[in-house]
C-alpha positions in Angstrom: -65.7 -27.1 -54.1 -64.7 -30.4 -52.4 -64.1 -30.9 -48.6 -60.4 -31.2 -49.6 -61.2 -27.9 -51.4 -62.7 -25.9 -48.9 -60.9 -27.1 -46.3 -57.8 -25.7 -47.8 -59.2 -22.8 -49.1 -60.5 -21.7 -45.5 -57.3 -22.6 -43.9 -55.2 -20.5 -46.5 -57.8 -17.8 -45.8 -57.3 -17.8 -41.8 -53.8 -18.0 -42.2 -52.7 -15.1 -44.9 -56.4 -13.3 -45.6 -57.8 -10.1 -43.8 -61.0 -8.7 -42.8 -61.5 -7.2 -46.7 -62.0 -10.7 -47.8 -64.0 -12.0 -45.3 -67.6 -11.4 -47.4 -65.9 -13.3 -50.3 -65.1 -16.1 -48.5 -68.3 -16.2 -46.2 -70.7 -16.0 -49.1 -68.0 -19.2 -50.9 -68.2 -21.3 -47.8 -72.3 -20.4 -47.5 -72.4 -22.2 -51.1 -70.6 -25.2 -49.8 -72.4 -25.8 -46.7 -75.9 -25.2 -48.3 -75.0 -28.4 -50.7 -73.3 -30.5 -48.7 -75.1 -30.1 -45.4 -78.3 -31.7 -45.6 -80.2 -30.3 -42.5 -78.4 -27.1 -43.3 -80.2 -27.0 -46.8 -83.3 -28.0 -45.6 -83.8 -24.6 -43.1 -82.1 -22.5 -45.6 -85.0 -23.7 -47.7 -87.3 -23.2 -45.3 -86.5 -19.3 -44.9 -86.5 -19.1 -48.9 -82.7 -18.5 -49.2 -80.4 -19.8 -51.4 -77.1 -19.7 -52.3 -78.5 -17.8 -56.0 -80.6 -15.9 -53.7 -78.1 -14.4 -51.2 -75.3 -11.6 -52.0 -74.7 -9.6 -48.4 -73.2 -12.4 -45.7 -75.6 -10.9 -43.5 -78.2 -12.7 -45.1 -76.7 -16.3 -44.6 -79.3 -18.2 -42.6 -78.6 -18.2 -38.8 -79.4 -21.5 -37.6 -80.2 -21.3 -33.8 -77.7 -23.2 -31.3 -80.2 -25.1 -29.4 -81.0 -26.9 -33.2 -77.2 -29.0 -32.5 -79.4 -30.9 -30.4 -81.7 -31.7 -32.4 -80.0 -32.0 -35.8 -76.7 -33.4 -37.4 -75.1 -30.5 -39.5 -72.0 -32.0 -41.1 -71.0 -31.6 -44.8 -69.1 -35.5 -44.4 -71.1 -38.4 -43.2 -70.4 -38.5 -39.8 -68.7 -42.2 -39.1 -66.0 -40.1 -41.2 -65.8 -37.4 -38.1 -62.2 -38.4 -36.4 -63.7 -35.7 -33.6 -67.3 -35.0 -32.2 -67.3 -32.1 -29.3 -70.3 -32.2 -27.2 -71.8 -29.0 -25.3 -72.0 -29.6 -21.4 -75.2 -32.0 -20.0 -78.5 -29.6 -20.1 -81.8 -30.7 -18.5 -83.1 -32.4 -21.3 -80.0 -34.3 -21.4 -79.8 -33.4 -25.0 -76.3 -32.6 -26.3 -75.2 -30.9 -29.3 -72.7 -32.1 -31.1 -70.4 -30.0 -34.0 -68.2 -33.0 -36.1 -65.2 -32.8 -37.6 -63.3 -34.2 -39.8 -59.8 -33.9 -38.4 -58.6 -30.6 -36.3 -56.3 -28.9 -38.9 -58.4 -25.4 -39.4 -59.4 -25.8 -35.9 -56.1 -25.4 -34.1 -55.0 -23.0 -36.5 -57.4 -20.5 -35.6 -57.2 -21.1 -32.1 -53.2 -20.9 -31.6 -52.7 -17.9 -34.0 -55.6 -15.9 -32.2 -54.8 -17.3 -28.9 -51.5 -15.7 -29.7 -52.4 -12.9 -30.5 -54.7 -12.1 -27.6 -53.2 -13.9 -24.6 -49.9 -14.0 -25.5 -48.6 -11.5 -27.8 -45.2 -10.7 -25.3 -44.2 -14.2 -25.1 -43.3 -17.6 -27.2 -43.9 -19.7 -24.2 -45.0 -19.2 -20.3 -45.5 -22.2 -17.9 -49.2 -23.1 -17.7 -51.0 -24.6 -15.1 -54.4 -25.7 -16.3 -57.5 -26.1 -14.1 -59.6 -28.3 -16.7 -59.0 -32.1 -17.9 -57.2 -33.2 -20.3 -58.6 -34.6 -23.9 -58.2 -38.1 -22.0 -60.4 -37.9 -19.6 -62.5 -36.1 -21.5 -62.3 -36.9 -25.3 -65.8 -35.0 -26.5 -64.5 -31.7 -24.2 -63.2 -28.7 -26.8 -62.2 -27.0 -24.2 -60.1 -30.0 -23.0 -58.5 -30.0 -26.5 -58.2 -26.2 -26.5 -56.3 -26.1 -22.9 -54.0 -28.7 -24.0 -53.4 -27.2 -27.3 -52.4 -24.2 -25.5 -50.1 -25.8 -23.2 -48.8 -27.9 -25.2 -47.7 -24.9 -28.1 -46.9 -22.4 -25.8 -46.3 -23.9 -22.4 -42.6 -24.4 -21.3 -41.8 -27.9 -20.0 -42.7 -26.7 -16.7 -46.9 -26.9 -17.4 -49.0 -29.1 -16.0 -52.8 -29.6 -15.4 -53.6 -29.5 -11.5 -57.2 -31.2 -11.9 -58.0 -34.8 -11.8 -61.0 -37.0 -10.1 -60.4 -36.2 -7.3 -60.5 -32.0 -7.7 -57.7 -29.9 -7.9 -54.3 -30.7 -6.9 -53.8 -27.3 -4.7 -50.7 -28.7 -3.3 -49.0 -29.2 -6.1 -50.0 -25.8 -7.7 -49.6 -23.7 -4.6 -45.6 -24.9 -4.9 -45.9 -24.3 -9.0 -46.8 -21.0 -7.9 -44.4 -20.3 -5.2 -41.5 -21.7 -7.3 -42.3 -18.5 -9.6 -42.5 -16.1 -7.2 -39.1 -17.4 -6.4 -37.5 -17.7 -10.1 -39.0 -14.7 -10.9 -40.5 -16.1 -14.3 -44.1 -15.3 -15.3 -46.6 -17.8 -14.5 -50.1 -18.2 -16.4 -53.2 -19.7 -14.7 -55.9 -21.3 -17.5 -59.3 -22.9 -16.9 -62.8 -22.8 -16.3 -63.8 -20.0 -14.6 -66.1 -22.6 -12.1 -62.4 -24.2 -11.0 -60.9 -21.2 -10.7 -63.3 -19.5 -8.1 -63.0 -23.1 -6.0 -58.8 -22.1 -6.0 -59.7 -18.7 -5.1 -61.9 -19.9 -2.4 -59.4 -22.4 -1.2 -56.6 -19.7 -1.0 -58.9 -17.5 0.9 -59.9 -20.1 3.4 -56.0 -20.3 3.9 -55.3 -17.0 3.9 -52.5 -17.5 1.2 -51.8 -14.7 -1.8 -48.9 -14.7 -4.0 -46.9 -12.1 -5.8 -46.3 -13.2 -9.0 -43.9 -12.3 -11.2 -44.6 -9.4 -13.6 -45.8 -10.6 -17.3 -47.8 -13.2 -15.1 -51.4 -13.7 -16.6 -54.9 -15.9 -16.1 -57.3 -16.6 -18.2 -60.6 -17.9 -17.5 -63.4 -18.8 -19.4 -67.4 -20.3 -19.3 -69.3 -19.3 -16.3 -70.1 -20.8 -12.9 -73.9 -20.9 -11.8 -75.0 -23.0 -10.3 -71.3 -25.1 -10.2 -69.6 -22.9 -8.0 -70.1 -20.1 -5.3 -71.8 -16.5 -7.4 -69.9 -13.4 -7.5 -70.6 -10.9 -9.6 -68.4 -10.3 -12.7 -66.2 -7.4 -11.0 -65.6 -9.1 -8.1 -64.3 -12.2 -9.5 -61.9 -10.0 -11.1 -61.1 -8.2 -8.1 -60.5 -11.2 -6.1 -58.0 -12.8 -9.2 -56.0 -9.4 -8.9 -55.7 -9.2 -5.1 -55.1 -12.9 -4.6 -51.9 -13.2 -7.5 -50.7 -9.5 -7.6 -51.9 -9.3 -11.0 -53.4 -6.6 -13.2 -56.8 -7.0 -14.2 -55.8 -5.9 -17.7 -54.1 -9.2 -17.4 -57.0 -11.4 -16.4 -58.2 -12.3 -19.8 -61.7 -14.2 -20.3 -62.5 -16.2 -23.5 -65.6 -16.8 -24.8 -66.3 -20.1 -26.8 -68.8 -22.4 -27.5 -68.8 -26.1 -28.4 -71.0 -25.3 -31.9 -68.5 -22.7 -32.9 -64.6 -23.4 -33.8 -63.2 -20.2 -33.1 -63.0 -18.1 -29.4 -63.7 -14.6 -28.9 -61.3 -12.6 -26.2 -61.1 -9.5 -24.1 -58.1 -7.2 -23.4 -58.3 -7.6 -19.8 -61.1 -7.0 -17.2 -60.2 -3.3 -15.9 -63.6 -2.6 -16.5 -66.4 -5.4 -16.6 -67.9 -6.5 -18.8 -65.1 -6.4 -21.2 -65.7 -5.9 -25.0 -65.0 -8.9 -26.8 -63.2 -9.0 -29.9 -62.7 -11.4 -33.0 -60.2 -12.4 -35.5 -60.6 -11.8 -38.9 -62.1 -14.9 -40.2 -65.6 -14.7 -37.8 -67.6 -11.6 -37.6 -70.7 -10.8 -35.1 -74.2 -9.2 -34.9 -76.1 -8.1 -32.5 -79.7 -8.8 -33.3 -83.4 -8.5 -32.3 -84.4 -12.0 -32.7 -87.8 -10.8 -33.8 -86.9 -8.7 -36.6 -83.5 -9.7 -37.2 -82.0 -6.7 -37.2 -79.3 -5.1 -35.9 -79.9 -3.3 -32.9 -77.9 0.3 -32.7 -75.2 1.1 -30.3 -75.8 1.4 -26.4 -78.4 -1.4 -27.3 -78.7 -4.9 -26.5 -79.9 -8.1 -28.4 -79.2 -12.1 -29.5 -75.6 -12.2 -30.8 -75.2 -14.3 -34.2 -71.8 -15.2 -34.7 -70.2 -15.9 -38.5 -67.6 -18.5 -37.8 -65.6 -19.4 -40.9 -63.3 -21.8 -39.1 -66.7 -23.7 -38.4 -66.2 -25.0 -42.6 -67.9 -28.6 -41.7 -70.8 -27.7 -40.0 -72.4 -24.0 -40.4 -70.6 -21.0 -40.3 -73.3 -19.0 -38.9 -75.3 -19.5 -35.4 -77.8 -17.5 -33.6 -76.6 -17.8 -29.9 -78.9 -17.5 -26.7 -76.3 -15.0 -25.6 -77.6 -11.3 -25.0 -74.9 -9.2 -26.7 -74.5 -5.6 -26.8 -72.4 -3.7 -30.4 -69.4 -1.6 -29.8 -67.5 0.4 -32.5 -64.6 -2.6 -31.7 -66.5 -5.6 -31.0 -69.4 -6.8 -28.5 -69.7 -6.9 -25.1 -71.3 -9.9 -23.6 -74.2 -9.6 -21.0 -75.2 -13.5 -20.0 -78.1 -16.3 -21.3 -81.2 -14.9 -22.7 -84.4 -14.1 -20.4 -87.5 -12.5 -21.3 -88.5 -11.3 -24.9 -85.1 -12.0 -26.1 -85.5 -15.6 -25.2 -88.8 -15.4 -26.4 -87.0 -14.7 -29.8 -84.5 -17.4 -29.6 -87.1 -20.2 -28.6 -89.0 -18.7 -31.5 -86.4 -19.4 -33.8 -85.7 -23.2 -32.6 -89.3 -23.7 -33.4 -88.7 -22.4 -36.8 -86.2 -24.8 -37.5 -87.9 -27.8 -35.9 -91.0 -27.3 -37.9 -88.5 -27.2 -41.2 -87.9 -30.8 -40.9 -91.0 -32.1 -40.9 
Protein backbone atom coordinates (compact mmCIF):
# COMPACT_ATOMS: atom_id res chain seq x y z
CA UNK A 1 0.00 0.00 0.00
CA UNK A 2 0.51 3.77 -0.68
CA UNK A 3 0.00 6.60 1.80
CA UNK A 4 -3.06 7.44 -0.35
CA UNK A 5 -3.82 3.71 0.24
CA UNK A 6 -3.51 3.34 3.77
CA UNK A 7 -4.73 6.42 4.52
CA UNK A 8 -8.06 5.55 3.10
CA UNK A 9 -8.08 2.18 4.09
CA UNK A 10 -7.56 3.17 7.89
CA UNK A 11 -10.14 5.86 7.64
CA UNK A 12 -12.78 3.49 6.09
CA UNK A 13 -11.79 1.09 8.85
CA UNK A 14 -12.41 3.76 11.87
CA UNK A 15 -15.48 4.79 10.27
CA UNK A 16 -17.60 1.41 9.42
CA UNK A 17 -15.16 -1.54 10.98
CA UNK A 18 -15.44 -3.14 14.48
CA UNK A 19 -13.35 -4.67 17.05
CA UNK A 20 -13.36 -8.26 14.89
CA UNK A 21 -11.27 -6.62 12.40
CA UNK A 22 -9.02 -4.80 14.31
CA UNK A 23 -5.95 -7.71 14.22
CA UNK A 24 -6.40 -7.56 10.32
CA UNK A 25 -5.96 -4.20 10.05
CA UNK A 26 -3.19 -3.80 12.83
CA UNK A 27 -1.03 -6.49 11.41
CA UNK A 28 -1.85 -4.36 7.43
CA UNK A 29 -0.80 -1.05 8.85
CA UNK A 30 2.39 -2.92 10.82
CA UNK A 31 3.47 -3.89 7.13
CA UNK A 32 3.20 -0.33 5.99
CA UNK A 33 4.87 1.42 8.62
CA UNK A 34 7.80 -1.16 8.83
CA UNK A 35 8.62 -0.06 4.96
CA UNK A 36 7.94 3.23 4.86
CA UNK A 37 9.19 4.38 8.27
CA UNK A 38 12.78 4.35 8.40
CA UNK A 39 13.63 4.63 12.16
CA UNK A 40 10.62 2.44 12.66
CA UNK A 41 12.36 -0.42 10.51
CA UNK A 42 15.44 0.07 11.91
CA UNK A 43 14.22 -1.00 15.76
CA UNK A 44 11.91 -3.44 14.44
CA UNK A 45 15.19 -4.90 13.03
CA UNK A 46 16.83 -4.53 15.93
CA UNK A 47 14.28 -6.78 18.05
CA UNK A 48 14.48 -9.40 15.01
CA UNK A 49 10.84 -8.72 13.90
CA UNK A 50 9.48 -8.41 10.73
CA UNK A 51 6.50 -7.97 8.98
CA UNK A 52 7.12 -12.00 7.57
CA UNK A 53 7.97 -12.67 11.03
CA UNK A 54 4.96 -11.38 12.95
CA UNK A 55 1.18 -12.99 12.94
CA UNK A 56 -0.45 -11.95 16.59
CA UNK A 57 -0.62 -7.82 16.83
CA UNK A 58 0.65 -8.30 20.11
CA UNK A 59 3.91 -8.89 18.76
CA UNK A 60 4.18 -5.53 16.73
CA UNK A 61 7.28 -3.84 18.12
CA UNK A 62 6.43 -1.24 20.92
CA UNK A 63 8.57 1.57 20.35
CA UNK A 64 9.03 3.57 23.69
CA UNK A 65 7.48 7.27 23.88
CA UNK A 66 10.51 8.97 25.13
CA UNK A 67 12.24 7.69 21.51
CA UNK A 68 9.77 10.83 19.65
CA UNK A 69 12.56 12.78 21.03
CA UNK A 70 15.03 11.37 19.78
CA UNK A 71 13.83 10.04 16.39
CA UNK A 72 11.65 11.09 13.35
CA UNK A 73 9.03 8.32 12.78
CA UNK A 74 7.07 9.46 9.67
CA UNK A 75 6.24 7.20 6.64
CA UNK A 76 6.30 10.89 4.31
CA UNK A 77 9.33 13.02 4.34
CA UNK A 78 8.54 15.41 6.76
CA UNK A 79 8.74 19.02 4.83
CA UNK A 80 5.46 17.16 3.41
CA UNK A 81 3.84 17.19 7.12
CA UNK A 82 1.07 20.14 6.88
CA UNK A 83 0.99 19.43 10.91
CA UNK A 84 3.72 18.58 13.54
CA UNK A 85 2.31 18.34 17.40
CA UNK A 86 4.81 18.70 19.97
CA UNK A 87 4.62 17.11 23.56
CA UNK A 88 4.89 19.80 26.40
CA UNK A 89 8.71 21.33 27.31
CA UNK A 90 10.54 18.48 29.56
CA UNK A 91 13.90 19.16 31.35
CA UNK A 92 15.93 18.27 28.61
CA UNK A 93 14.13 20.59 26.54
CA UNK A 94 13.76 17.76 24.10
CA UNK A 95 10.26 17.57 22.40
CA UNK A 96 8.75 14.85 20.56
CA UNK A 97 7.12 15.42 17.71
CA UNK A 98 4.28 12.88 15.75
CA UNK A 99 3.81 14.47 11.84
CA UNK A 100 1.21 14.46 9.83
CA UNK A 101 0.27 14.72 6.70
CA UNK A 102 -3.09 16.48 6.84
CA UNK A 103 -5.71 15.82 9.93
CA UNK A 104 -8.39 13.84 7.97
CA UNK A 105 -8.11 10.28 10.05
CA UNK A 106 -7.30 12.41 13.00
CA UNK A 107 -10.49 14.29 13.52
CA UNK A 108 -12.41 11.49 12.49
CA UNK A 109 -11.47 9.47 15.36
CA UNK A 110 -11.55 12.05 17.68
CA UNK A 111 -15.27 13.60 16.97
CA UNK A 112 -16.93 10.10 16.44
CA UNK A 113 -15.37 8.86 19.86
CA UNK A 114 -15.62 12.09 21.48
CA UNK A 115 -19.29 11.59 20.64
CA UNK A 116 -19.65 8.77 21.73
CA UNK A 117 -18.23 9.26 25.17
CA UNK A 118 -18.81 12.91 26.08
CA UNK A 119 -21.74 13.46 24.26
CA UNK A 120 -23.81 10.74 23.43
CA UNK A 121 -27.37 12.81 24.63
CA UNK A 122 -26.68 15.78 22.64
CA UNK A 123 -25.75 17.19 18.95
CA UNK A 124 -24.50 20.35 20.38
CA UNK A 125 -23.96 22.05 24.05
CA UNK A 126 -22.22 25.47 24.54
CA UNK A 127 -18.59 25.00 25.36
CA UNK A 128 -16.46 27.12 27.24
CA UNK A 129 -12.81 26.02 26.78
CA UNK A 130 -10.01 26.70 29.31
CA UNK A 131 -6.98 25.97 26.80
CA UNK A 132 -5.76 28.12 23.69
CA UNK A 133 -6.70 28.02 20.58
CA UNK A 134 -4.61 26.31 17.48
CA UNK A 135 -3.42 30.11 17.00
CA UNK A 136 -1.74 30.78 19.73
CA UNK A 137 -0.60 27.63 19.84
CA UNK A 138 -0.19 25.88 16.38
CA UNK A 139 2.10 22.68 17.55
CA UNK A 140 -0.63 22.13 20.68
CA UNK A 141 -3.03 18.80 19.86
CA UNK A 142 -4.88 19.51 22.46
CA UNK A 143 -5.46 23.11 21.08
CA UNK A 144 -6.69 21.49 17.87
CA UNK A 145 -8.66 18.85 19.76
CA UNK A 146 -10.55 21.59 22.00
CA UNK A 147 -11.36 23.53 19.02
CA UNK A 148 -12.44 20.68 17.06
CA UNK A 149 -14.76 19.97 19.66
CA UNK A 150 -16.15 23.32 19.96
CA UNK A 151 -16.29 23.98 16.79
CA UNK A 152 -18.44 20.42 15.83
CA UNK A 153 -20.48 20.27 18.65
CA UNK A 154 -20.53 23.69 20.30
CA UNK A 155 -23.60 25.92 19.80
CA UNK A 156 -22.74 29.49 18.65
CA UNK A 157 -22.73 30.45 22.19
CA UNK A 158 -18.84 28.68 22.90
CA UNK A 159 -16.07 30.40 23.52
CA UNK A 160 -12.51 29.97 24.92
CA UNK A 161 -12.03 31.98 28.33
CA UNK A 162 -8.05 31.75 28.31
CA UNK A 163 -5.66 34.11 26.71
CA UNK A 164 -2.10 35.69 27.86
CA UNK A 165 -3.17 37.15 30.27
CA UNK A 166 -4.96 33.79 32.20
CA UNK A 167 -8.45 33.14 32.24
CA UNK A 168 -11.14 35.43 31.47
CA UNK A 169 -13.31 34.52 34.87
CA UNK A 170 -15.45 37.38 34.28
CA UNK A 171 -16.55 36.57 31.27
CA UNK A 172 -17.15 32.86 32.09
CA UNK A 173 -18.68 33.43 35.52
CA UNK A 174 -21.68 35.38 33.30
CA UNK A 175 -21.44 32.39 30.54
CA UNK A 176 -22.17 30.34 33.46
CA UNK A 177 -24.80 32.37 35.10
CA UNK A 178 -26.56 33.03 31.81
CA UNK A 179 -27.20 29.02 31.93
CA UNK A 180 -28.26 28.71 35.15
CA UNK A 181 -30.78 31.30 34.02
CA UNK A 182 -31.80 29.77 30.41
CA UNK A 183 -31.86 26.60 31.84
CA UNK A 184 -29.63 25.06 28.94
CA UNK A 185 -26.78 22.65 29.69
CA UNK A 186 -23.47 24.15 29.87
CA UNK A 187 -20.06 22.04 29.29
CA UNK A 188 -16.75 23.11 30.80
CA UNK A 189 -13.45 21.68 28.64
CA UNK A 190 -9.78 22.03 29.37
CA UNK A 191 -6.67 21.18 31.07
CA UNK A 192 -7.21 19.94 34.16
CA UNK A 193 -4.15 22.50 35.52
CA UNK A 194 -6.75 25.57 34.33
CA UNK A 195 -9.42 24.09 35.68
CA UNK A 196 -8.27 23.71 39.41
CA UNK A 197 -6.95 27.68 39.04
CA UNK A 198 -11.16 28.41 38.23
CA UNK A 199 -12.01 26.21 41.00
CA UNK A 200 -9.60 27.92 43.21
CA UNK A 201 -10.76 31.38 42.02
CA UNK A 202 -14.45 30.46 42.74
CA UNK A 203 -13.60 29.32 46.12
CA UNK A 204 -11.60 32.35 47.00
CA UNK A 205 -14.96 34.10 46.03
CA UNK A 206 -17.14 31.94 47.52
CA UNK A 207 -19.25 31.61 44.23
CA UNK A 208 -20.99 27.97 43.13
CA UNK A 209 -23.47 27.60 40.44
CA UNK A 210 -26.30 25.32 39.80
CA UNK A 211 -26.15 24.25 36.49
CA UNK A 212 -28.58 23.08 34.52
CA UNK A 213 -29.18 19.31 34.36
CA UNK A 214 -27.37 17.53 31.20
CA UNK A 215 -24.44 20.05 32.18
CA UNK A 216 -20.99 18.27 31.91
CA UNK A 217 -16.85 18.99 32.25
CA UNK A 218 -14.32 17.45 31.06
CA UNK A 219 -10.88 17.70 31.98
CA UNK A 220 -7.85 16.24 30.87
CA UNK A 221 -3.60 16.03 31.50
CA UNK A 222 -2.53 16.50 35.02
CA UNK A 223 -1.37 19.41 37.11
CA UNK A 224 2.00 18.87 39.15
CA UNK A 225 3.88 21.03 39.60
CA UNK A 226 1.58 23.73 37.36
CA UNK A 227 -1.12 24.09 39.69
CA UNK A 228 -2.09 23.60 43.42
CA UNK A 229 -2.15 19.16 44.24
CA UNK A 230 -5.24 17.53 45.15
CA UNK A 231 -5.63 14.18 45.11
CA UNK A 232 -7.71 12.64 42.30
CA UNK A 233 -11.06 12.33 44.47
CA UNK A 234 -10.99 15.53 45.60
CA UNK A 235 -10.59 17.30 42.43
CA UNK A 236 -13.71 15.55 41.63
CA UNK A 237 -15.37 16.31 44.65
CA UNK A 238 -14.62 19.90 44.44
CA UNK A 239 -15.95 20.00 40.40
CA UNK A 240 -19.33 18.46 41.68
CA UNK A 241 -19.86 20.69 44.69
CA UNK A 242 -18.70 23.86 42.99
CA UNK A 243 -21.25 23.38 39.52
CA UNK A 244 -24.05 21.04 41.04
CA UNK A 245 -22.83 18.44 38.82
CA UNK A 246 -22.67 14.64 38.98
CA UNK A 247 -19.37 13.21 39.10
CA UNK A 248 -20.65 10.51 36.57
CA UNK A 249 -20.59 13.65 34.53
CA UNK A 250 -17.11 14.85 35.09
CA UNK A 251 -15.41 13.09 32.36
CA UNK A 252 -11.47 12.96 32.11
CA UNK A 253 -9.64 12.14 28.71
CA UNK A 254 -6.50 10.70 28.43
CA UNK A 255 -4.25 11.59 25.34
CA UNK A 256 -0.96 11.97 24.42
CA UNK A 257 0.79 14.11 21.67
CA UNK A 258 2.53 10.60 20.10
CA UNK A 259 -0.80 9.05 19.85
CA UNK A 260 -3.89 10.29 17.56
CA UNK A 261 -6.64 8.82 19.38
CA UNK A 262 -7.99 9.68 23.30
CA UNK A 263 -9.04 7.25 25.74
CA UNK A 264 -12.21 8.33 28.17
CA UNK A 265 -13.93 7.43 31.42
CA UNK A 266 -17.63 7.17 32.17
CA UNK A 267 -17.46 9.66 34.90
CA UNK A 268 -15.47 9.95 38.12
CA UNK A 269 -18.04 8.33 40.81
CA UNK A 270 -15.25 6.35 41.84
CA UNK A 271 -11.49 7.34 41.12
CA UNK A 272 -9.56 6.28 39.33
CA UNK A 273 -11.90 5.67 36.55
CA UNK A 274 -11.44 2.78 34.01
CA UNK A 275 -10.59 4.06 30.82
CA UNK A 276 -11.91 2.82 27.77
CA UNK A 277 -11.07 2.79 23.87
CA UNK A 278 -12.72 2.78 20.64
CA UNK A 279 -12.43 0.14 18.35
CA UNK A 280 -9.66 1.06 16.24
CA UNK A 281 -6.77 1.25 19.30
CA UNK A 282 -6.40 -1.50 21.77
CA UNK A 283 -4.16 -1.64 25.14
CA UNK A 284 -1.87 -3.79 27.30
CA UNK A 285 -0.77 -3.75 30.32
CA UNK A 286 2.81 -4.91 30.53
CA UNK A 287 5.85 -5.70 32.66
CA UNK A 288 8.41 -3.84 30.85
CA UNK A 289 10.86 -6.44 31.70
CA UNK A 290 9.30 -9.37 30.27
CA UNK A 291 6.79 -7.92 28.25
CA UNK A 292 4.13 -9.54 29.32
CA UNK A 293 0.86 -9.00 30.24
CA UNK A 294 0.36 -8.67 33.81
CA UNK A 295 -3.04 -10.44 35.19
CA UNK A 296 -5.90 -8.62 36.63
CA UNK A 297 -5.79 -6.65 40.08
CA UNK A 298 -2.09 -6.07 38.71
CA UNK A 299 -0.26 -3.11 37.61
CA UNK A 300 2.35 -2.43 34.76
CA UNK A 301 3.63 -0.10 31.60
CA UNK A 302 0.58 0.43 29.35
CA UNK A 303 1.36 0.00 25.46
CA UNK A 304 -1.18 1.40 23.46
CA UNK A 305 -2.10 0.10 19.66
CA UNK A 306 -3.26 3.29 17.93
CA UNK A 307 -4.44 2.68 14.37
CA UNK A 308 -5.40 6.27 13.79
CA UNK A 309 -1.62 6.91 14.51
CA UNK A 310 -1.27 5.44 10.34
CA UNK A 311 1.94 8.02 9.65
CA UNK A 312 3.92 7.41 12.39
CA UNK A 313 3.73 4.00 14.53
CA UNK A 314 0.72 2.55 15.69
CA UNK A 315 2.12 1.07 18.68
CA UNK A 316 3.95 2.89 21.78
CA UNK A 317 5.13 1.71 25.07
CA UNK A 318 3.99 4.71 27.44
CA UNK A 319 5.69 5.63 30.83
CA UNK A 320 2.14 5.40 32.19
CA UNK A 321 1.57 2.73 35.07
CA UNK A 322 -1.64 1.07 33.99
CA UNK A 323 -3.68 -1.49 35.65
CA UNK A 324 -6.21 -4.35 33.16
CA UNK A 325 -9.85 -4.46 33.76
CA UNK A 326 -12.27 -6.89 32.06
CA UNK A 327 -13.59 -3.34 30.22
CA UNK A 328 -10.56 -1.38 29.76
CA UNK A 329 -7.50 0.06 32.03
CA UNK A 330 -7.38 2.07 34.71
CA UNK A 331 -4.67 4.62 34.86
CA UNK A 332 -2.44 5.07 37.96
CA UNK A 333 0.20 8.14 37.05
CA UNK A 334 4.15 8.36 35.45
CA UNK A 335 6.33 5.47 36.14
CA UNK A 336 8.67 5.21 39.38
CA UNK A 337 10.77 2.58 40.53
CA UNK A 338 11.28 -0.86 38.70
CA UNK A 339 8.67 0.05 36.24
CA UNK A 340 10.62 3.06 35.19
CA UNK A 341 13.52 1.03 35.38
CA UNK A 342 11.78 -1.01 32.53
CA UNK A 343 10.84 1.91 30.42
CA UNK A 344 14.28 3.70 30.58
CA UNK A 345 15.45 0.17 29.69
CA UNK A 346 13.56 0.14 26.71
CA UNK A 347 14.65 3.81 25.39
CA UNK A 348 18.15 2.47 25.70
CA UNK A 349 17.26 -0.27 23.53
CA UNK A 350 16.16 1.73 20.88
CA UNK A 351 18.96 4.38 21.11
CA UNK A 352 21.51 1.71 20.81
CA UNK A 353 19.49 0.52 17.45
CA UNK A 354 20.54 3.44 15.62
CA UNK A 355 23.98 3.35 15.95
Amino acid sequence: MNFKQIKQYIYQFIENGSSDDFPTVALKLFEYQFNNNRDYKRFCLSQGKTPQTINDWKDIPAVPINAFKHATFSTIPIEDAQFIYMTSGTTSGIKGKNYHKDLDVYDLAMTSFFKKMFLPDYSEIEMAILFPSPKELPSSSLAHYLEVAKSTFGTKNSAIYIDNSGIQYTKLIQALRQSETNGTPFSLLGASYSIVHLMEYLEEHNLTFILPEGSRILDTGGYKNRSKELPQQEFYDKLSNIFNISKNMCINMYGVTELSTQFYDKGNQISPSIKFSPHWCRSRVVNPMTMKDVSYNEKGILIHYDLANYNSVATIMMEDVGEPTEQGFILHGRTEGSLAKGCSLAVEEFLNSKN
